[in-house]
TIKOLKOL-427734 format. One record per residue (C-alpha): residue number from 0; residue in three letters; x, z, y. Coordinates in nm, 3 decimals, padded with zeros to 5 digits. Last residue first. Layout:
N
rec seq=NUM&type=ALA&px=X&pz=Z&py=Y
...
This chain:
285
rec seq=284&type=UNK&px=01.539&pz=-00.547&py=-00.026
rec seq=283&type=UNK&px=01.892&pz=-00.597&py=00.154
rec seq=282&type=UNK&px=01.766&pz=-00.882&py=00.392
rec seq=281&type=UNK&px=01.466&pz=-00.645&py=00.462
rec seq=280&type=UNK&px=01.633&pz=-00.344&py=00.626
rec seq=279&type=UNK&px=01.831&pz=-00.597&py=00.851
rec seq=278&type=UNK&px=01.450&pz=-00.743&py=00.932
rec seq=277&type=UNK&px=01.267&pz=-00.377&py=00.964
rec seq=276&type=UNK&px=01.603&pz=-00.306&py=01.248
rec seq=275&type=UNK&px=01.509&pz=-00.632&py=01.421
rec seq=274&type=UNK&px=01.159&pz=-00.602&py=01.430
rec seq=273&type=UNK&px=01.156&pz=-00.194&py=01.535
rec seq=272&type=UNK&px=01.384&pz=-00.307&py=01.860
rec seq=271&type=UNK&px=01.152&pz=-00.632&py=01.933
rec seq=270&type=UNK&px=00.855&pz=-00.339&py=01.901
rec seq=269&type=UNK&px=01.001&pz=-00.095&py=02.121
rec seq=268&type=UNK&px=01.048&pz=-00.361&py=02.436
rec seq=267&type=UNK&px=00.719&pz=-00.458&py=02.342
rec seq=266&type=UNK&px=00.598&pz=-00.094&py=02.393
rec seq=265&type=UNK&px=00.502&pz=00.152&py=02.105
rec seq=264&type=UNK&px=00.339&pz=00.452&py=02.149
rec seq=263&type=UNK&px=00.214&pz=00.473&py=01.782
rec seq=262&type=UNK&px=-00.166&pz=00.467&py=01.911
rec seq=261&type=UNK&px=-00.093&pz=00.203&py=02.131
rec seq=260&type=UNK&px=00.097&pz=-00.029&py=01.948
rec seq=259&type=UNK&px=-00.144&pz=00.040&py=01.631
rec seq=258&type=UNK&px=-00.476&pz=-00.055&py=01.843
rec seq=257&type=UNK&px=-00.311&pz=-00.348&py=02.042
rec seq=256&type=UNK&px=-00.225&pz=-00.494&py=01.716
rec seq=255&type=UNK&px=-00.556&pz=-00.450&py=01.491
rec seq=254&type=UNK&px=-00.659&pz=-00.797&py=01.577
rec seq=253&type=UNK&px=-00.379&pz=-00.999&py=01.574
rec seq=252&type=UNK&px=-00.251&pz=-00.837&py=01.243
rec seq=251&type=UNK&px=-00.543&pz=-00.917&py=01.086
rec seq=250&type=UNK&px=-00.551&pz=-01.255&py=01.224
rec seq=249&type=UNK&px=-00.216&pz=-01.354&py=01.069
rec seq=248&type=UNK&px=00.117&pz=-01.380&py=01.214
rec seq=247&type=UNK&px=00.365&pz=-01.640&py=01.062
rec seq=246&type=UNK&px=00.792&pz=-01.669&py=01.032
rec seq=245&type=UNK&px=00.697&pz=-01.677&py=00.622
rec seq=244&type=UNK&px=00.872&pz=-01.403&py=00.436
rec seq=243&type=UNK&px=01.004&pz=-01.217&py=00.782
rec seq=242&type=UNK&px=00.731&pz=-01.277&py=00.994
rec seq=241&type=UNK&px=00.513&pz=-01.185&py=00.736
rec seq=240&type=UNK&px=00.713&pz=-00.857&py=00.627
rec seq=239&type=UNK&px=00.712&pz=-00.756&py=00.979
rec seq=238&type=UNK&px=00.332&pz=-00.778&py=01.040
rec seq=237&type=UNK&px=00.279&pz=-00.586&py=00.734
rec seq=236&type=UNK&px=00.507&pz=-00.346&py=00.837
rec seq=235&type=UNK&px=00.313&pz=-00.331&py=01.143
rec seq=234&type=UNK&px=-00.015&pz=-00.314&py=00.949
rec seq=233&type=UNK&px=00.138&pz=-00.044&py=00.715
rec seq=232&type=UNK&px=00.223&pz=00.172&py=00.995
rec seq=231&type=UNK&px=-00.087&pz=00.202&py=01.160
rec seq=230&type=UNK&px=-00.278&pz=00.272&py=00.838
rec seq=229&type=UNK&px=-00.077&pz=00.535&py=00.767
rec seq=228&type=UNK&px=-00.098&pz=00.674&py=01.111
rec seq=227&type=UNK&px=-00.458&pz=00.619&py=01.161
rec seq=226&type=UNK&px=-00.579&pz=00.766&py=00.806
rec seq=225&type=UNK&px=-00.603&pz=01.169&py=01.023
rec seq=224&type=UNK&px=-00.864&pz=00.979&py=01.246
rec seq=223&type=UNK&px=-01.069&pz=00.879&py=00.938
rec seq=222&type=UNK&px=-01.130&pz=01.206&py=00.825
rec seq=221&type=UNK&px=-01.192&pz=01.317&py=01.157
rec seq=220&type=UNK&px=-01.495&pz=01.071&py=01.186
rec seq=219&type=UNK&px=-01.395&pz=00.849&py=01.501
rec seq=218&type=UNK&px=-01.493&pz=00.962&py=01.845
rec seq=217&type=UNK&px=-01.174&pz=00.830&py=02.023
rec seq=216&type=UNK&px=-01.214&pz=00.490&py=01.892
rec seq=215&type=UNK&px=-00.872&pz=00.376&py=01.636
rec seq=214&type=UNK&px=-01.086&pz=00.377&py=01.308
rec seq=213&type=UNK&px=-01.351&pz=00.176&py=01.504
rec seq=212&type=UNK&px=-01.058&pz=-00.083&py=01.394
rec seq=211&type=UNK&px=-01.192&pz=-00.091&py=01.036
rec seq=210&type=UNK&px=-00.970&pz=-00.311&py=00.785
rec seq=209&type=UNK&px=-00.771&pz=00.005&py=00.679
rec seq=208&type=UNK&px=-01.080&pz=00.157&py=00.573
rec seq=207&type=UNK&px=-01.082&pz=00.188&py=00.225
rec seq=206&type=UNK&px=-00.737&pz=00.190&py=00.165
rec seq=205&type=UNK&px=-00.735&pz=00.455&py=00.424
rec seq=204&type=UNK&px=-00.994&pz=00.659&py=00.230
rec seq=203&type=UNK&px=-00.770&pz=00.618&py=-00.119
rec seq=202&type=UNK&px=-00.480&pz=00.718&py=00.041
rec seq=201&type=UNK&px=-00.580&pz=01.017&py=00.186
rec seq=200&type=UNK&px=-00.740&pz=01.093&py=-00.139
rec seq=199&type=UNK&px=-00.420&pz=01.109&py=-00.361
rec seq=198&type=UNK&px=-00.351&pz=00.920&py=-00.604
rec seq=197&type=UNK&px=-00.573&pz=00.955&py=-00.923
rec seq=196&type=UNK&px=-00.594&pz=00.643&py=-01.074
rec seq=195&type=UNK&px=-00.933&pz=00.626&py=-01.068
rec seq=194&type=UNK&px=-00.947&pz=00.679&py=-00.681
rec seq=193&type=UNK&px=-00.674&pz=00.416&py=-00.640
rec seq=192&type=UNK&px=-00.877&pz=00.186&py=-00.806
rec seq=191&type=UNK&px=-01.184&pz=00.263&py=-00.627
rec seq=190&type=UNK&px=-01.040&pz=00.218&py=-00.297
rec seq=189&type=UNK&px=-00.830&pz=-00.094&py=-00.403
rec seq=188&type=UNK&px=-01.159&pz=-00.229&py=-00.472
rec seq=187&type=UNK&px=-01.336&pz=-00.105&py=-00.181
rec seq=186&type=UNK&px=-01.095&pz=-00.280&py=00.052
rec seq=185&type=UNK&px=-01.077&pz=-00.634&py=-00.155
rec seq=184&type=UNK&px=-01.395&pz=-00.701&py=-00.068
rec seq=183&type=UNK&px=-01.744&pz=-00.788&py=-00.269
rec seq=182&type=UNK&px=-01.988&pz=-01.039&py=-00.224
rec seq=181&type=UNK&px=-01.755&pz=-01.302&py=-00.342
rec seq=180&type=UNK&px=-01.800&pz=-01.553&py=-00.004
rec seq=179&type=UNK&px=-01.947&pz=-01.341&py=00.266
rec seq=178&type=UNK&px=-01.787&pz=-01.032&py=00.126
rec seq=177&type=UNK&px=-01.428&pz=-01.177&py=00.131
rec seq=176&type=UNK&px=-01.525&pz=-01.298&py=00.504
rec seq=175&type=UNK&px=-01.631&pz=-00.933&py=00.608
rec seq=174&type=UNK&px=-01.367&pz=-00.798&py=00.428
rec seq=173&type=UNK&px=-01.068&pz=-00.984&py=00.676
rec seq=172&type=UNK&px=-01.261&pz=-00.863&py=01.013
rec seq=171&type=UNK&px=-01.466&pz=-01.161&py=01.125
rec seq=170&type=UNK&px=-01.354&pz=-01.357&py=01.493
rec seq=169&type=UNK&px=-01.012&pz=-01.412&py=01.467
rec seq=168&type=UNK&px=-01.047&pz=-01.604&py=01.127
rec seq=167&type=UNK&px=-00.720&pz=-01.754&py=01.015
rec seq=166&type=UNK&px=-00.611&pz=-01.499&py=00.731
rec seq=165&type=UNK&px=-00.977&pz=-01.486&py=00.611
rec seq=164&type=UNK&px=-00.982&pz=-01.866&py=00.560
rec seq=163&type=UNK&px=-00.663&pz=-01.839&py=00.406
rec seq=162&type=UNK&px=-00.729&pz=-01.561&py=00.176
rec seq=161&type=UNK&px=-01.068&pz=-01.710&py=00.113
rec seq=160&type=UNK&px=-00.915&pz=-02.014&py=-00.023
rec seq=159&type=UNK&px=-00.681&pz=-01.809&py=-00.277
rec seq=158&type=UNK&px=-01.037&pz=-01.677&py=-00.404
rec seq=157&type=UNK&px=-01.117&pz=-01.979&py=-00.539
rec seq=156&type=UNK&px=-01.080&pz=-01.923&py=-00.892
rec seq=155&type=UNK&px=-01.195&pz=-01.555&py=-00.855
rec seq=154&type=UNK&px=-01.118&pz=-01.259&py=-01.080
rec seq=153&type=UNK&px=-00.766&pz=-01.295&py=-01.069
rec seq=152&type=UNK&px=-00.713&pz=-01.331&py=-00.723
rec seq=151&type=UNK&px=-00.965&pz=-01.049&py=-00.678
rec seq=150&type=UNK&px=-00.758&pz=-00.768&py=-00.849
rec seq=149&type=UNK&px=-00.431&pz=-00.892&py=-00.668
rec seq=148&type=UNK&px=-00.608&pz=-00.876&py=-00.326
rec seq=147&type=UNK&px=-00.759&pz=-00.535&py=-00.462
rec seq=146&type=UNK&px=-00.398&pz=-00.424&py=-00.453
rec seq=145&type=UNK&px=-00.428&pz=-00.477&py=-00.066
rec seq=144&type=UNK&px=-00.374&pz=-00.110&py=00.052
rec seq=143&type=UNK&px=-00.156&pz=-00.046&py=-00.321
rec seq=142&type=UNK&px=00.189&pz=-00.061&py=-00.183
rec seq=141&type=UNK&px=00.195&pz=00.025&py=00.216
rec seq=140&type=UNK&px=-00.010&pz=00.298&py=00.092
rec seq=139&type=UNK&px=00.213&pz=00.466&py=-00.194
rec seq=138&type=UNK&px=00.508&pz=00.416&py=00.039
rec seq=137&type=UNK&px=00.401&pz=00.551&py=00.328
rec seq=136&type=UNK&px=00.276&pz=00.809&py=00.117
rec seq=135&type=UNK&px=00.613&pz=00.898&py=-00.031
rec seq=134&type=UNK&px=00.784&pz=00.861&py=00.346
rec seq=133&type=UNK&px=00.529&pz=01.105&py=00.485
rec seq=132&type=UNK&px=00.362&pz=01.064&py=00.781
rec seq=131&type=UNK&px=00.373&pz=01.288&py=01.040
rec seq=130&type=UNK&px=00.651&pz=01.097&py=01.257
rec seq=129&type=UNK&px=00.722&pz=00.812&py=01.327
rec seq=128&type=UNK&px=01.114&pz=00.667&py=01.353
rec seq=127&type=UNK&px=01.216&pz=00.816&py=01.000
rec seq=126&type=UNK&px=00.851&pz=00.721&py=00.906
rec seq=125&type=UNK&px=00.949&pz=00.335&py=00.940
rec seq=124&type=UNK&px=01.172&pz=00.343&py=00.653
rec seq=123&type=UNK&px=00.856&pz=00.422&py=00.400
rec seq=122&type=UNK&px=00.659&pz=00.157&py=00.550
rec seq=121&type=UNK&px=00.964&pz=-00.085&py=00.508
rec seq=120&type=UNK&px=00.986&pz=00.016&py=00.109
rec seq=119&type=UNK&px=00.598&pz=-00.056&py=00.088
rec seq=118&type=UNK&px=00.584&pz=-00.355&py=00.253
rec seq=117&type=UNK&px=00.900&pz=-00.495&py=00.062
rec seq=116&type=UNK&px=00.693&pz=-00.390&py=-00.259
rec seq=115&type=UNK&px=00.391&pz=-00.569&py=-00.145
rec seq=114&type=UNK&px=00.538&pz=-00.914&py=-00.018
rec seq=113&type=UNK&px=00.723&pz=-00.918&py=-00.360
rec seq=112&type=UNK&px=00.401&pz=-00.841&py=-00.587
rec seq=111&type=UNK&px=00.219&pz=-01.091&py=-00.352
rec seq=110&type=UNK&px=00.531&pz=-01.379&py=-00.404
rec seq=109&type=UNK&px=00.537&pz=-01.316&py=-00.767
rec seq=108&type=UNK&px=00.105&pz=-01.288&py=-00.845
rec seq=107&type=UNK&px=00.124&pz=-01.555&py=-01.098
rec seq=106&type=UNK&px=-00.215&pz=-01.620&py=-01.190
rec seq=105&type=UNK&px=-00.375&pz=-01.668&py=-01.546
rec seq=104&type=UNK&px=-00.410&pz=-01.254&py=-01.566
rec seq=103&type=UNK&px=-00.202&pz=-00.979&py=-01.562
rec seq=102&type=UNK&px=-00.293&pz=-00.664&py=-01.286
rec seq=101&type=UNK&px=-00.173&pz=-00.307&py=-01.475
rec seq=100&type=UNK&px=00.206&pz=-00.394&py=-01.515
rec seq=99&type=UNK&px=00.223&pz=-00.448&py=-01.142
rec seq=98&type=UNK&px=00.003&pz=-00.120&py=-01.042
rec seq=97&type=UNK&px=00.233&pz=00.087&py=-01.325
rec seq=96&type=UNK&px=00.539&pz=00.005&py=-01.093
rec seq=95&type=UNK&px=00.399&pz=00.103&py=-00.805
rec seq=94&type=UNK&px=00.257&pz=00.397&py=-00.976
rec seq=93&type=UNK&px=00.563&pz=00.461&py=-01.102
rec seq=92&type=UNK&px=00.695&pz=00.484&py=-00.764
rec seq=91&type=UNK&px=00.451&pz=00.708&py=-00.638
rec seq=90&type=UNK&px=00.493&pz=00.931&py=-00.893
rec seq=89&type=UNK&px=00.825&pz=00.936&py=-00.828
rec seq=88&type=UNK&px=00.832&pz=01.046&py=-00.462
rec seq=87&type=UNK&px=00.577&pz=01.331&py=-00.540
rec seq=86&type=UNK&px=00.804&pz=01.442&py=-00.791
rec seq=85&type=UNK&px=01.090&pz=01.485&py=-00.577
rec seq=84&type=UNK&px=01.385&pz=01.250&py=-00.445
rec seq=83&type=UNK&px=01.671&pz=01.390&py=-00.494
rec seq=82&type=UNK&px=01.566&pz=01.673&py=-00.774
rec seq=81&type=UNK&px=01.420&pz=01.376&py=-00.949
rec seq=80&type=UNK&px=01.692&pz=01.094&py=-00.891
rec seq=79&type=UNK&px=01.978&pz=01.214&py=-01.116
rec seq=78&type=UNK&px=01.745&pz=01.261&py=-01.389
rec seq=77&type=UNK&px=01.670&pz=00.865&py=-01.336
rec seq=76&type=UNK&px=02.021&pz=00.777&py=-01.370
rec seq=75&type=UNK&px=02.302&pz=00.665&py=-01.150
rec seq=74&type=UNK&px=02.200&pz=00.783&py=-00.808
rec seq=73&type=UNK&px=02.324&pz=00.679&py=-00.517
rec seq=72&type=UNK&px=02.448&pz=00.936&py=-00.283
rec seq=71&type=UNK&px=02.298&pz=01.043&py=00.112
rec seq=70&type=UNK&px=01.966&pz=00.847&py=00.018
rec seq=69&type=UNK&px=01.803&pz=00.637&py=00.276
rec seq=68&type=UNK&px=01.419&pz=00.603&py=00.101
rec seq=67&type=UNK&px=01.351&pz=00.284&py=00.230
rec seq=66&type=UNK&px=01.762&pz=00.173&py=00.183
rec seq=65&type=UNK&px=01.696&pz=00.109&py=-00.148
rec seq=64&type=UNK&px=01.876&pz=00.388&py=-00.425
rec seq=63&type=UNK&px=01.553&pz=00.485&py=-00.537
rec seq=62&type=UNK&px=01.385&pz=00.171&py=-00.534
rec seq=61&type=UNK&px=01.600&pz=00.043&py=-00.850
rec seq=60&type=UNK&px=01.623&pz=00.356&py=-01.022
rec seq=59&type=UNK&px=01.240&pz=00.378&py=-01.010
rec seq=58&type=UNK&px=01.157&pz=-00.009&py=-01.145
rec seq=57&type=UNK&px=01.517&pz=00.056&py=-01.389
rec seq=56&type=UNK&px=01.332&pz=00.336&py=-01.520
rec seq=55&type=UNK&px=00.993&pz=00.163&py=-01.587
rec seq=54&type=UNK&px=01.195&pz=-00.141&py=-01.727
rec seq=53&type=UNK&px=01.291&pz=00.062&py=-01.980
rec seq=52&type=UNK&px=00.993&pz=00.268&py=-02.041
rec seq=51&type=UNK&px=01.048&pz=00.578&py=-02.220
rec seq=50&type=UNK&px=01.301&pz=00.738&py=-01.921
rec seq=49&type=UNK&px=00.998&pz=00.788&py=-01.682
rec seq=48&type=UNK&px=00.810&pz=01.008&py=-01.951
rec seq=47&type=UNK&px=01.166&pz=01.179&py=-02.057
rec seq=46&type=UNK&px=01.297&pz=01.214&py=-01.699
rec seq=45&type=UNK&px=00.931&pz=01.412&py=-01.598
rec seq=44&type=UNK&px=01.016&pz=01.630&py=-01.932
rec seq=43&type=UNK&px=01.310&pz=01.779&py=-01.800
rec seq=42&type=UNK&px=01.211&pz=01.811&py=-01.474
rec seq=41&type=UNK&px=00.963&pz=02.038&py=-01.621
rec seq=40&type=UNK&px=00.625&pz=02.150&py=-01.419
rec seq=39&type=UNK&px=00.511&pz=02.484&py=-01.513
rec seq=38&type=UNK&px=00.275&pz=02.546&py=-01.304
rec seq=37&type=UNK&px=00.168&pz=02.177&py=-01.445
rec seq=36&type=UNK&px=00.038&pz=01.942&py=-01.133
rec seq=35&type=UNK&px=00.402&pz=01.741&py=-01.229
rec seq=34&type=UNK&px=00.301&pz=01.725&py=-01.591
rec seq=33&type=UNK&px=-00.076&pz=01.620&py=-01.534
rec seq=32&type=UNK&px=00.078&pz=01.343&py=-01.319
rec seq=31&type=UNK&px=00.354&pz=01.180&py=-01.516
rec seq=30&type=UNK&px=00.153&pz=01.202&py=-01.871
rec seq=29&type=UNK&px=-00.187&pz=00.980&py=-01.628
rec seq=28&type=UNK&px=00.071&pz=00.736&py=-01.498
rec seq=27&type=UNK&px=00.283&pz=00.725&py=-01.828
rec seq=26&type=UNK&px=-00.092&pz=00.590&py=-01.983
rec seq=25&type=UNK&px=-00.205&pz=00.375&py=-01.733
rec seq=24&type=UNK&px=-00.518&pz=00.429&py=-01.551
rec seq=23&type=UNK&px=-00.770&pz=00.170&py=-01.621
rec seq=22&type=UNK&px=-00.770&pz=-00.183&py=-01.463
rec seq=21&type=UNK&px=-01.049&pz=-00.270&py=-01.225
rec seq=20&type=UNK&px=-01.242&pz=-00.556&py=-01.379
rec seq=19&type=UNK&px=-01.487&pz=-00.707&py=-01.111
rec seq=18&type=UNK&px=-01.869&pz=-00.638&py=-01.261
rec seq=17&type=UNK&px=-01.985&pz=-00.385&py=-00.990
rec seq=16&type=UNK&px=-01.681&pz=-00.295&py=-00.770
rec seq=15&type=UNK&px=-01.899&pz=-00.378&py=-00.414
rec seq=14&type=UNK&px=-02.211&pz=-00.203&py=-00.600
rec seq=13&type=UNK&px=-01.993&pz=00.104&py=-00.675
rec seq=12&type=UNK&px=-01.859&pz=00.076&py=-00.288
rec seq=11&type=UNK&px=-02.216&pz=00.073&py=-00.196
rec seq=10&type=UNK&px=-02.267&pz=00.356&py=-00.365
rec seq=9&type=UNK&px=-01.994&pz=00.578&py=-00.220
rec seq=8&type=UNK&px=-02.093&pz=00.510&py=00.128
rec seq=7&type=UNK&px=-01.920&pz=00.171&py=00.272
rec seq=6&type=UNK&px=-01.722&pz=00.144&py=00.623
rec seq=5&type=UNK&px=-01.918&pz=-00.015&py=00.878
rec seq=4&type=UNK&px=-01.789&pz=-00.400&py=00.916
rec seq=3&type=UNK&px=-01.520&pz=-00.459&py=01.146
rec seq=2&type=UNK&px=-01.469&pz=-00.401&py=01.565
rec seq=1&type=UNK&px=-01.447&pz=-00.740&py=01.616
rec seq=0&type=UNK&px=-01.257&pz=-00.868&py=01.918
């Protein structure tokens, strides 16, 4: 089993990103955040920013009341949903939502947007059985991990080729076959984006390195170590979305399995249980 390639210093990840187009940070994205870091935040004004995009507010409305986040009342309107769900839940969704606006190009990207958000919504669940992760971060990870995926299937004709061929290789880790064919992986491009869009570093590090399974040795960096649980839980919801979507497991999952079983203490008596609660959860996604 592969242990994947070392994870890149700063510069190489600037020579990984070198001359693929990472969109900027949207505008609401970059309003939403300096308001909620204000001291003297304004729910007020949060419901404004959200409420100026249509479709934005529907996006939010729409997850809000999903079963991921498991609210005690629906909510009708988005000022409802700020003192239910908190700003830190909200920026992540428009994130989400600003992340799909963001990545246009000449291919449709349907079935990887839909893949992504049910990831995201299932990661969120799955804290209510694990703790120390956050739901919003759950969330914000099990959403933008593979964003560079989106990224690099606009930036490469062929690149849907490599997702197959890195899909079915048990022998590489995933970025090591992107980098082998487009010198660059989608890892450290979701990385960098999520660096520039200013989410928070924990997700940026395990977006980095959520291909790495020397992430899961008993000697690994501490910073890395504290990325386990995230990471752990967006491979198995990952796993569960597959199955789901397209009754399949890929490599990836194959390869990191043993690591996230064991380091969320999960038996296969556990994981058949987890399956068939993530599946009822995604027939209503």
């Amino acid at each position: 089993m592969n242990t994947a390639m070392p994870t890149p210093a700063p510069t190489e990840i600037e020579r990984l990103v070198k001359g693929i187009g990472i969109p900027p940070r949207p505008e609401v994205l970059t309003r939403l955040q300096k308001e909620i870091d204000s001291p003297n935040m304004s729910l007020s004004v949060v419901g404004q920013i959200i409420n100026g995009d249509v479709a934005l507010a529907a996006s939010v409305m729409k997850v809000a009341n999903s079963p991921a986040f498991g609210l005690s009342r629906k909510v009708s309107t988005v000022q409802q949903a700020i003192p239910v769900l908190g700003s830190r839940v909200l920026s992540s969704l428009v994130a989400g939502f600003a992340l799909r606006s963001s990545i246009n190009g000449p291919v449709r990207l349907d079935r990887f947007w839909d893949s992504s958000i049910r990831v995201a919504q299932l990661a969120a669940r799955l804290t209510k059985e694990f703790r120390g992760v956050a739901a919003d971060h759950a969330y914000t990870f099990g959403l933008f991990h593979d964003c560079g995926i989106a990224v690099l299937l606009q930036r490469f004709p062929d690149y849907r080729e490599t997702l197959q061929l890195a899909n079915a290789d048990g022998d590489r880790s995933f970025t090591e076959v992107e980098e082998a064919r487009h010198a660059t992986h989608h890892a450290a491009i979701g990385c960098f984006l999520t660096r520039s869009w200013g989410l928070a570093e924990d997700i940026s590090r395990a977006t980095l390195i959520h291909h790495d399974l020397s992430i899961f040795a008993p000697d690994a960096e501490t910073e890395d170590a504290r990325c386990r649980s995230l990471i752990s839980l967006a491979a198995l919801s990952d796993c569960f979305v597959n199955a789901f979507m397209r009754m399949s497991e890929d490599a990836s999952w194959l390869q990191i399995r043993p690591h996230v079983l064991q380091h969320l203490n999960v038996d296969e008596s556990d994981f058949h249980d987890l399956r068939e609660m993530a599946f009822d959860l995604l027939e209503n996604v």
